[in-house]
C-alpha positions as CSV (number, residue, x, y, z in Angstrom):
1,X,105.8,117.6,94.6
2,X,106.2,118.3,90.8
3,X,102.8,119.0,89.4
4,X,103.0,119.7,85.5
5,X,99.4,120.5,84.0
6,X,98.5,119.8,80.6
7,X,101.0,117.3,80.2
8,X,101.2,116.7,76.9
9,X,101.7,120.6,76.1
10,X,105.3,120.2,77.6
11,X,108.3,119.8,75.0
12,X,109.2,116.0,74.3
13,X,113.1,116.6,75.6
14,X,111.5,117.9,78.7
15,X,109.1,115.6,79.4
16,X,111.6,113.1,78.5
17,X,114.8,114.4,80.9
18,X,112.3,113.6,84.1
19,X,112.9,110.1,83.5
20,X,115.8,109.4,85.2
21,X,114.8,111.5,88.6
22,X,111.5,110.0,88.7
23,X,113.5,106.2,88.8
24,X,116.2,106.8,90.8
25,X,115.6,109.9,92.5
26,X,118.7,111.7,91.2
27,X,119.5,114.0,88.2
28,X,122.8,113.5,86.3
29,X,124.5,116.1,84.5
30,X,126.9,115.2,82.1
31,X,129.7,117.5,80.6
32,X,132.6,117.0,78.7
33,X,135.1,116.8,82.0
34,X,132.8,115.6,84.7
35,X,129.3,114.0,85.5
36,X,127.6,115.6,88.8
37,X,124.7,114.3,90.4
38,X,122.2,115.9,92.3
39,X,119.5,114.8,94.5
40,X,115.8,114.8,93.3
41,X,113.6,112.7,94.7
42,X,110.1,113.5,94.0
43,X,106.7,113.1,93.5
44,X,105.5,113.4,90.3
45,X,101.8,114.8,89.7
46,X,100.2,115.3,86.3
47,X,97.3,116.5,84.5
48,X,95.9,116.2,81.2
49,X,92.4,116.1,79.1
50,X,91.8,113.6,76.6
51,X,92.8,115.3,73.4
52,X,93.4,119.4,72.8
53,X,89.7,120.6,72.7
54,X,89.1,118.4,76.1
55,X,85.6,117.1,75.0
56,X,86.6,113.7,73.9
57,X,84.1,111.5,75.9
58,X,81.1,114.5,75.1
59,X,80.1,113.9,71.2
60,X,77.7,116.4,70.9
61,X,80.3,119.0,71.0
62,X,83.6,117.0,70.4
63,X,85.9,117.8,67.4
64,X,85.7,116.0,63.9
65,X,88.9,114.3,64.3
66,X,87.8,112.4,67.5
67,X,88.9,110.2,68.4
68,X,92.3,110.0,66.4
69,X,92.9,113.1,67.8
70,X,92.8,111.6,71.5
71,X,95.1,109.4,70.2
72,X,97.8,111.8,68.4
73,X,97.1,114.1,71.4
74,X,98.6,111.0,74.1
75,X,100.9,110.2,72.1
76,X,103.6,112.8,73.0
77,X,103.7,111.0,76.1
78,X,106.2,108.6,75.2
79,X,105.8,104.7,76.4
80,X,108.8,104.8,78.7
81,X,107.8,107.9,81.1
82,X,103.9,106.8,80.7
83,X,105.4,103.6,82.2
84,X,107.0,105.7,85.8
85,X,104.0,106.6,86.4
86,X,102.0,104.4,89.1
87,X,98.6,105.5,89.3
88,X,96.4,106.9,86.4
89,X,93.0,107.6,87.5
90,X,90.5,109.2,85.0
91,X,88.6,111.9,86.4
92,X,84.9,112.5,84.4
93,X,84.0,115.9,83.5
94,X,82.0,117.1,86.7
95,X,77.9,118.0,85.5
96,X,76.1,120.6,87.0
97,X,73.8,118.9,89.3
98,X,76.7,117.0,91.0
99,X,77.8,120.6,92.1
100,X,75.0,120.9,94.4
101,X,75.7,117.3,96.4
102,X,77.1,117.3,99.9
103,X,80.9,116.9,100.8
104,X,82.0,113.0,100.7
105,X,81.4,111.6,104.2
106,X,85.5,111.4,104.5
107,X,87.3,114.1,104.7
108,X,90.4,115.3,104.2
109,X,91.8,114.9,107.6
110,X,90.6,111.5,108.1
111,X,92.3,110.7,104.9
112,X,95.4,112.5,106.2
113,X,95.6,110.4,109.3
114,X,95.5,106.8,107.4
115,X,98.1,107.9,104.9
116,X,100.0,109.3,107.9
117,X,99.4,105.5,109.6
118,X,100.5,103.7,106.8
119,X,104.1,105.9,106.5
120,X,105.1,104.9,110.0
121,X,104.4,101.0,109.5
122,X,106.8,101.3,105.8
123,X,109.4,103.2,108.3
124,X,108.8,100.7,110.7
125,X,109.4,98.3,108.5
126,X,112.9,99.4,106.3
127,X,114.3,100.7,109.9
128,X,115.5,97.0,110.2
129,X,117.4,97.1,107.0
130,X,121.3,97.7,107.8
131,X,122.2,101.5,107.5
132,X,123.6,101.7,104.3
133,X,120.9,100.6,102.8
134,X,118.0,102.1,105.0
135,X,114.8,103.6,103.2
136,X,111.4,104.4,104.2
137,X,108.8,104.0,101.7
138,X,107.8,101.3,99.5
139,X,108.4,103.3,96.6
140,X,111.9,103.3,97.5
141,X,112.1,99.7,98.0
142,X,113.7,97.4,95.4
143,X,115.5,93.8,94.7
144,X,115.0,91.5,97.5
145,X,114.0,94.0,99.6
146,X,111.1,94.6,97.6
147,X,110.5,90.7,96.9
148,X,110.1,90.7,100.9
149,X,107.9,93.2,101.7
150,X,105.2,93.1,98.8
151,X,105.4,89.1,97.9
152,X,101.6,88.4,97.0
153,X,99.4,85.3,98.7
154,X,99.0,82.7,96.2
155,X,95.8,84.4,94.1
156,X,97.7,87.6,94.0
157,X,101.0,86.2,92.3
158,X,98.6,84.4,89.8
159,X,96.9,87.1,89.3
160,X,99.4,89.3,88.7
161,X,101.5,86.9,86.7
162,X,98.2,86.5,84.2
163,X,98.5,90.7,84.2
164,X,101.4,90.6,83.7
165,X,101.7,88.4,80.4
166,X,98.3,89.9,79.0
167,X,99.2,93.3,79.4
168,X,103.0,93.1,78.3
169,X,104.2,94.6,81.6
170,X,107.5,95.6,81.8
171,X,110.1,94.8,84.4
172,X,109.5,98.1,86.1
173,X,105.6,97.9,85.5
174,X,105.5,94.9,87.1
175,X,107.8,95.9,90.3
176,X,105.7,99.2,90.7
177,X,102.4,97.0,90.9
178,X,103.7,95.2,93.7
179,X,104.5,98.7,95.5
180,X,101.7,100.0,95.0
181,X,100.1,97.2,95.8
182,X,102.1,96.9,99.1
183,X,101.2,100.8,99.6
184,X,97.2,99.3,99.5
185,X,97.9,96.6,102.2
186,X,99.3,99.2,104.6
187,X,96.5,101.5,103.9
188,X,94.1,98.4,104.8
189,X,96.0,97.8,107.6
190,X,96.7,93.9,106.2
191,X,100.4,92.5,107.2
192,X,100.4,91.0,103.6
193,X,99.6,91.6,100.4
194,X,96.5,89.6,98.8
195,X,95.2,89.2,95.7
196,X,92.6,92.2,96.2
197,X,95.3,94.8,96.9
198,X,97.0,93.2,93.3
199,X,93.9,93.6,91.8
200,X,93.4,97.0,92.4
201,X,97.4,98.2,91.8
202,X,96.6,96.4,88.5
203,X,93.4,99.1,87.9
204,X,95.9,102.0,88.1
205,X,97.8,100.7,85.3
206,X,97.7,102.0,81.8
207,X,98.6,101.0,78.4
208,X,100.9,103.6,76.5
209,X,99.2,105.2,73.9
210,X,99.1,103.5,70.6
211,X,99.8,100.2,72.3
């Protein structure tokens, strides 16, 4: 796991050399006389507020410039590594009386086990896939492969074919909603993916900022 905090704080040619790992899983390095490659595979976890000061969504204390600060602020993400990124969840600034609520009725360990559930039936899955091109995750899957594990019921294609054109989805934006998606259904425990599991992949998408 690669967590970077404050995301936008990190220098553009940084940010922007993850891109390649974070497709295929490998780093090039190119020199005069030879190209090596190196294995890295992993998962990408970032943070970020809204804009510098952090109090974008909080008026009564939020800078002048909001919000084309927000704006400038996101923008040193650029479009095409905003785009690798599968989920984006916004998380609200926590208030002081929801610090004093119980613990969510699931816990960690019960989480633990499904995601643990849902790994074995993706191995299960790709172990039938000949040996030179065995993987096991749906993250890893891709081509037909991945036309044959996360192909929609009816409503979902439409529905993600309607995403799709409204929300000018890339190639790879629309592949990664289908494995997320696919992720969703083996979390539910369905053998196929429906229009619901679509649906929700779609609410983890993003427009770059400035689009």
């Amino acid at each position: 796991v690669l967590f970077l905090d404050e995301l936008p704080e990190f220098q553009r040619p940084t940010l922007e050399a993850l891109r390649q790992p974070v497709e295929s899983g490998r780093a090039v390095v190119a020199r005069a006389n030879a190209h090596v490659t190196y294995p890295a595979r992993f998962q990408l976890v970032a943070a970020m507020n809204p804009c510098r000061c952090g109090h974008l969504d909080d008026p009564a204390i939020a800078c002048s410039r909001a919000p084309r600060c927000a704006q400038d602020y996101q923008a040193r993400i650029s479009g095409p590594l905003f785009d690798r990124i599968d989920l984006h969840v916004d998380v609200p600034a926590v208030s002081p009386a929801d610090l004093s609520l119980p613990p969510p009725a699931e816990g960690s360990a019960v989480v633990a086990e499904r995601v643990a559930a849902a790994r074995a039936v993706q191995a299960e899955r790709y172990a039938r896939l000949p040996e030179e091109s065995r993987i096991h995750t749906n993250a890893q899957a891709d081509g037909s492969v991945l036309e044959d594990a996360a192909a929609p019921d009816e409503a979902g294609r439409r529905l993600l074919t309607e995403a799709a054109e409204r929300l000018k989805l890339s190639a790879r934006g629309y592949h990664r909603v289908l494995r997320v998606a696919r992720t969703l259904a083996d979390l539910d425990g369905a053998n196929s993916v429906r229009r619901i599991h679509i649906a929700e992949a779609l609410s983890y998408r993003r427009l770059a900022p400035g689009r």
